[in-house]
Structures are given as structure tokens and as C-alpha cells.
C-alpha positions as CSV (number, residue, x, y, z in Angstrom):
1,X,2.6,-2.5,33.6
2,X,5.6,-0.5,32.5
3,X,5.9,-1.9,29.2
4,X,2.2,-2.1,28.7
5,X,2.2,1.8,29.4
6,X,5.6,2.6,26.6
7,X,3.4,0.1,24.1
8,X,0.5,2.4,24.8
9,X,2.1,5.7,24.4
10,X,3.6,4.6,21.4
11,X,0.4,3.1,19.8
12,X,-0.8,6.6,20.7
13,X,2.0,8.5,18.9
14,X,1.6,6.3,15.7
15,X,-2.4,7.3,15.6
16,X,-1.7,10.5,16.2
17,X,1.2,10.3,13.3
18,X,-1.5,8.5,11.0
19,X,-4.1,11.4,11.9
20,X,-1.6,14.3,11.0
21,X,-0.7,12.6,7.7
22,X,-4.6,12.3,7.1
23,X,-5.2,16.1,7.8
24,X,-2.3,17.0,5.6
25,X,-3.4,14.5,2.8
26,X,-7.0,16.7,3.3
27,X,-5.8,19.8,3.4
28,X,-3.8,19.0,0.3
29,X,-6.7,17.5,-1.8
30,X,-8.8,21.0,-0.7
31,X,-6.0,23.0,-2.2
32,X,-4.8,21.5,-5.5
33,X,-9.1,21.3,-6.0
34,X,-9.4,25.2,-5.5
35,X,-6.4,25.3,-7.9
36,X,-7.7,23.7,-10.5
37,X,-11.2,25.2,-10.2
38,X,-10.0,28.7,-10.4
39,X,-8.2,28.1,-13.6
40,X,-9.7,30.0,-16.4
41,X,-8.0,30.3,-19.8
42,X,-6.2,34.0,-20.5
43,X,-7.5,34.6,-23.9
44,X,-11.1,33.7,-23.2
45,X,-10.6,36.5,-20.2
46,X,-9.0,38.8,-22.9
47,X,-10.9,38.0,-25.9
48,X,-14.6,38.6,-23.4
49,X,-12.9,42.3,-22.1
50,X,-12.1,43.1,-25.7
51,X,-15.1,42.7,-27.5
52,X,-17.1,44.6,-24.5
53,X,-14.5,47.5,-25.3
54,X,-15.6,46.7,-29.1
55,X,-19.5,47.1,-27.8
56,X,-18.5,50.1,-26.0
57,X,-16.8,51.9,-28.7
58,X,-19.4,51.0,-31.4
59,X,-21.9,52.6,-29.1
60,X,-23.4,48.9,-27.8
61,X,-23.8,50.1,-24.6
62,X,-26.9,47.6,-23.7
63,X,-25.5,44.6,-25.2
64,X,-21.7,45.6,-23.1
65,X,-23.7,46.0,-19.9
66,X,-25.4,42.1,-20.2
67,X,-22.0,40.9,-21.1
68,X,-20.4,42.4,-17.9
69,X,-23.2,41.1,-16.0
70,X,-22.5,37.8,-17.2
71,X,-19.1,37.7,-17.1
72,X,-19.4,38.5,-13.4
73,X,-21.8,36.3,-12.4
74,X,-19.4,33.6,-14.2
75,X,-16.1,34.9,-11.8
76,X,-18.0,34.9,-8.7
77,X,-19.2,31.1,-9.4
78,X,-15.3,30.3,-10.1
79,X,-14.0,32.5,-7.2
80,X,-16.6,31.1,-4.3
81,X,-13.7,28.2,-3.1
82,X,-15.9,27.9,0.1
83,X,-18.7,25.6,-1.6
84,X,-16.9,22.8,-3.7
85,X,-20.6,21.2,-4.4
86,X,-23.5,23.4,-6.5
87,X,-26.7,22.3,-7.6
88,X,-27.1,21.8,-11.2
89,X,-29.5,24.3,-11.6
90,X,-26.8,26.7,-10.4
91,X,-24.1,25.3,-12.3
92,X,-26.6,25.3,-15.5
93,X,-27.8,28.6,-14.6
94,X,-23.6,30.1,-14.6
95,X,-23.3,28.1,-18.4
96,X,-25.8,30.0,-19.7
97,X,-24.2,33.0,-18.4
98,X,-20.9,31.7,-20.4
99,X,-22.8,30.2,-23.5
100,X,-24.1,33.8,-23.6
101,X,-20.8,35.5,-23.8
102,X,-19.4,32.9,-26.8
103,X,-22.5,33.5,-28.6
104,X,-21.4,37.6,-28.9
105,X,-18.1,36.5,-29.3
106,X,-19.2,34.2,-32.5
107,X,-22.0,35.5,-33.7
108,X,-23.6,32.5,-36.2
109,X,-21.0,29.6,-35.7
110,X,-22.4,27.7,-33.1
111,X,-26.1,27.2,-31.0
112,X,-26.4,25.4,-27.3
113,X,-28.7,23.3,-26.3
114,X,-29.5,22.6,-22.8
115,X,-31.4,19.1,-22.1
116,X,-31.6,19.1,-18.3
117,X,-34.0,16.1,-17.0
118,X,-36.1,18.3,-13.7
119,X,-35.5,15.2,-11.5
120,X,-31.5,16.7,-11.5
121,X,-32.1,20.0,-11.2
122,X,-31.6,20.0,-7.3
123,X,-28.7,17.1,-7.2
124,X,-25.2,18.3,-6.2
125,X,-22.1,18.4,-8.5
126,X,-18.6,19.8,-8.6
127,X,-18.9,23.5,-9.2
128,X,-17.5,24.4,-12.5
129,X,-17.1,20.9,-14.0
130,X,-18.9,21.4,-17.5
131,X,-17.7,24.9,-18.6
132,X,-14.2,23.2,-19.0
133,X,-15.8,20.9,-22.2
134,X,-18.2,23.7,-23.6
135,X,-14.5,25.4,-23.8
136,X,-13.0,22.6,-25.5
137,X,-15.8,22.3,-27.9
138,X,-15.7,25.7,-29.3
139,X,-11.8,26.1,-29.1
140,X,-11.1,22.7,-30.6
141,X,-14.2,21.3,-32.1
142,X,-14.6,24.4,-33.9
143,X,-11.2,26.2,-34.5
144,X,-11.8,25.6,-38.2
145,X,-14.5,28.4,-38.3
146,X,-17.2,25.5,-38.9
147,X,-20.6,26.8,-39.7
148,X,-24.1,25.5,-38.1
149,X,-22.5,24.1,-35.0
150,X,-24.2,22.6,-32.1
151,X,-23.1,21.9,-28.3
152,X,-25.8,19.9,-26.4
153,X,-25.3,20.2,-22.6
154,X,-27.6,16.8,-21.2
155,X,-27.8,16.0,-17.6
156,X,-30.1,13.1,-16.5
157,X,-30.2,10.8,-13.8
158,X,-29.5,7.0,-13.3
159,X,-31.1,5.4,-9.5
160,X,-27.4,5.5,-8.0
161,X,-25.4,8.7,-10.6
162,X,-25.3,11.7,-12.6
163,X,-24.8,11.7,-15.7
164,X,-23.1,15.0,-17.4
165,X,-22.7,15.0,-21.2
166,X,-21.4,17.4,-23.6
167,X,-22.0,16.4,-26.9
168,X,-20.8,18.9,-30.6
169,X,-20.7,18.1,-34.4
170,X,-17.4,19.7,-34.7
171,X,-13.9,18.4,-36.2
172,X,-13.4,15.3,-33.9
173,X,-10.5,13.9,-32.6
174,X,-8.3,10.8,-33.5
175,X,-8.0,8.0,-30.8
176,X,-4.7,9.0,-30.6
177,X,-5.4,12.9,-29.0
178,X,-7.9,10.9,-26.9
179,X,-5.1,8.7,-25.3
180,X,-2.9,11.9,-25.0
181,X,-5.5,13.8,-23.4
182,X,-5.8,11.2,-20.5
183,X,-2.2,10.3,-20.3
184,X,0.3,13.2,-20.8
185,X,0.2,15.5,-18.3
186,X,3.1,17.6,-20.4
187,X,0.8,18.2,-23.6
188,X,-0.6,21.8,-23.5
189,X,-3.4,21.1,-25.6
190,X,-7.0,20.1,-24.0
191,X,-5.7,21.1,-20.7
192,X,-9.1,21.9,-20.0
193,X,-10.4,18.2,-19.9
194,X,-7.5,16.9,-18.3
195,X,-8.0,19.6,-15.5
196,X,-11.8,17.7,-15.6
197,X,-10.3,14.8,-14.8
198,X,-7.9,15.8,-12.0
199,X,-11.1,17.5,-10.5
200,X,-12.8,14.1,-10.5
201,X,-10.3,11.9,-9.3
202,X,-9.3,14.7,-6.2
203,X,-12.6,15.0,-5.3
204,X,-14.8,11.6,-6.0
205,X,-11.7,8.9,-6.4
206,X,-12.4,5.9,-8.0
207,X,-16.5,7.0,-7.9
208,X,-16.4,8.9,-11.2
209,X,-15.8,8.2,-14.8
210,X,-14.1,10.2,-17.3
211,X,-15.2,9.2,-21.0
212,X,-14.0,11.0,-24.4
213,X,-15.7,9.4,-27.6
214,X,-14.7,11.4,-30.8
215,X,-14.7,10.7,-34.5
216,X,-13.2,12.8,-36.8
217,X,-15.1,15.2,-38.9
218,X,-18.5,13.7,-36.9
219,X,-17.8,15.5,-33.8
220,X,-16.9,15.0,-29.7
221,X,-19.0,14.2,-27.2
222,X,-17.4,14.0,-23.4
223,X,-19.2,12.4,-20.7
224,X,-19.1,12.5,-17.0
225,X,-20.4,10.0,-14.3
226,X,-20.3,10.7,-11.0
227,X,-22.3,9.7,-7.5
228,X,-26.0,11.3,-6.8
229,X,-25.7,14.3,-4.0
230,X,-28.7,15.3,-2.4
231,X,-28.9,19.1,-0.7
């Protein structure tokens, strides 16, 4: 009886170990996913409250009041860490709030188009997860000041996932970039997709997928896979 007893306190201690580890493991994951959803690049922060002083100044005061609107509604979506999971009418209704501010910012260069099957509209996703690739399609698709561009935001649904795509005719990238991009954590470039990824893997593990295609001079197109959420 003794040593059944010390065998059983210790079996007890090792769970108890093993559910500590767990918690920490959880709180972890919870914390590096806030991180990396309240990442927001500087210059898109500076270049938005600059050219709302520009509207200002140039007596704009309409058109700077619905860019302040919309840059707001865009902070509260990235600030609200509480609710990791939106639906994707929320998260598509927070892109058009963003969509709206590039298209002040660069008046003519580019157009989005938003293909959003009604069967998703009400299936949960990570909040925040395609602003990330709308920002890599106009800072690197488009950094050569290419005229008529397009960025097609399509969400449909398969009878098990989601599938998220961002799709632009802008410079492309060689299969090389593409390999850095989901290799090299130490390249500044596209931090924006690899944050993506890192947002994927913490939060879905092995049940997403991550896919750049790219050909240069054609265009990008980035697509994400992940499990179907119900509310």
C-alpha cells in the first residue's frame, strides 16, 4: 500500500507537471498570436495620417472625415485581441474600410475587387488575416508605379474549408523570393506574409495551407486554406 500510495502521488505530480506545461504552451500561443495580429506597418500609419493632414489643409474636410472613420474602424478590428475568430463578412467589411484608404492614397493605380461566395459570409476566420497580402500587393506588386492594377479578394467554400485568395497583375516574384518568403525568418522584406503564415501555423497547426504562386511581370496571387468555423 505504501508504495502504491508514493507511485500515485507521483503519477499525480507528473500530470499536474504535464498540465502546467500545457497551460503555459497555451498561454504562449495566445500571446505571440495577439503579437502578430497587432502588427501594422509604420509608414502605412504615417503615410494614412499625412495625407488626411493633406485633405485638411486643402480644405477636404468631407473626404478627411471618411478617412478617419475608416482608419478607425480598421484599429479597433486590429486592437479587439479578445475575439481571435471574425466572420468574413466582418473581416470583408474592415478591408473595404482599408481598400478605401489606399484608393485616396493612390488615386488611379489600382481597383479591388471583392468576389465573396454568400454561402461564407457567416463562416469564421482569423481576424485580420487578408489585409496582410492586400498590403503586399500594393507595396510589392505595385512599387513600380504600375498603371490599371487590380487586387481580387475571392472567398468561397469547399464541403470541409475556406478558401481565401488574393490574386493582382502586378510585377511578380521569382521562385526564389517565394522560397525566401517561407524560409528566412531574417529577411525584412514580405514580413507581412510570413507574419500570415506564423498566424496560421499558431493558431490552426498543420490544418492550414499557405500558398504563394507568382510569375514575374504576370502578377501574384496568395492563397489561404484553412478549416470551416461555424458561429
Amino acid at each position: 500500500p505504501i508504495k502504491s500510495s508514493a507511485a500515485s502521488d507521483v503519477y499525480k505530480r507528473q500530470a499536474s507537471l504535464l498540465n502546467d506545461i500545457k497551460k503555459k504552451e497555451h498561454l504562449k500561443r495566445i500571446t505571440e498570436l495577439h503579437f502578430l495580429q497587432m502588427q501594422i506597418n509604420p509608414h502605412f500609419m504615417h503615410n494614412t495620417l499625412f495625407s488626411i493632414k493633406c485633405m485638411v489643409d486643402m480644405g477636404r474636410s468631407e473626404d478627411a472625415c471618411r478617412m478617419i472613420d475608416a482608419l478607425n474602424a480598421m484599429l479597433k478590428n486590429i486592437l479587439n485581441c479578445e475575439q481571435q475568430l471574425v466572420s468574413v463578412q466582418e473581416e470583408v467589411d474592415t478591408l473595404r474600410q482599408y481598400t478605401y484608404i489606399l484608393q485616396q492614397r493612390y488615386t488611379n493605380s489600382f481597383i479591388f475587387k471583392f468576389l465573396i461566395d454568400d454561402s461564407c459570409r457567416e463562416l469564421l476566420i482569423l481576424r485580420f488575416i487578408l489585409q496582410p497580402i492586400i498590403e503586399n500587393s500594393v507595396f510589392h506588386g505595385f512599387s513600380n508605379n504600375k498603371k490599371n492594377g487590380i487586387i481580387v479578394i475571392r472567398v468561397k467554400e469547399t464541403k470541409e474549408h475556406i478558401i481565401l485568395k488574393v490574386t493582382d497583375n502586378g510585377m511578380g516574384m521569382a521562385e526564389e523570393v517565394i522560397q525566401e518568403i517561407m524560409t528566412d525568418d531574417k529577411k525584412k522584406n514580405h514580413i507581412a506574409l510570413r507574419n500570415i503564415a506564423s498566424r496560421l501555423e499558431l493558431h490552426y497547426h498543420n490544418q492550414a495551407k499557405f500558398e504563394i504562386s507568382s510569375t514575374v511581370g504576370k502578377g501574384t496571387s496568395v492563397q489561404i486554406t484553412v478549416p470551416k468555423y461555424t458561429i
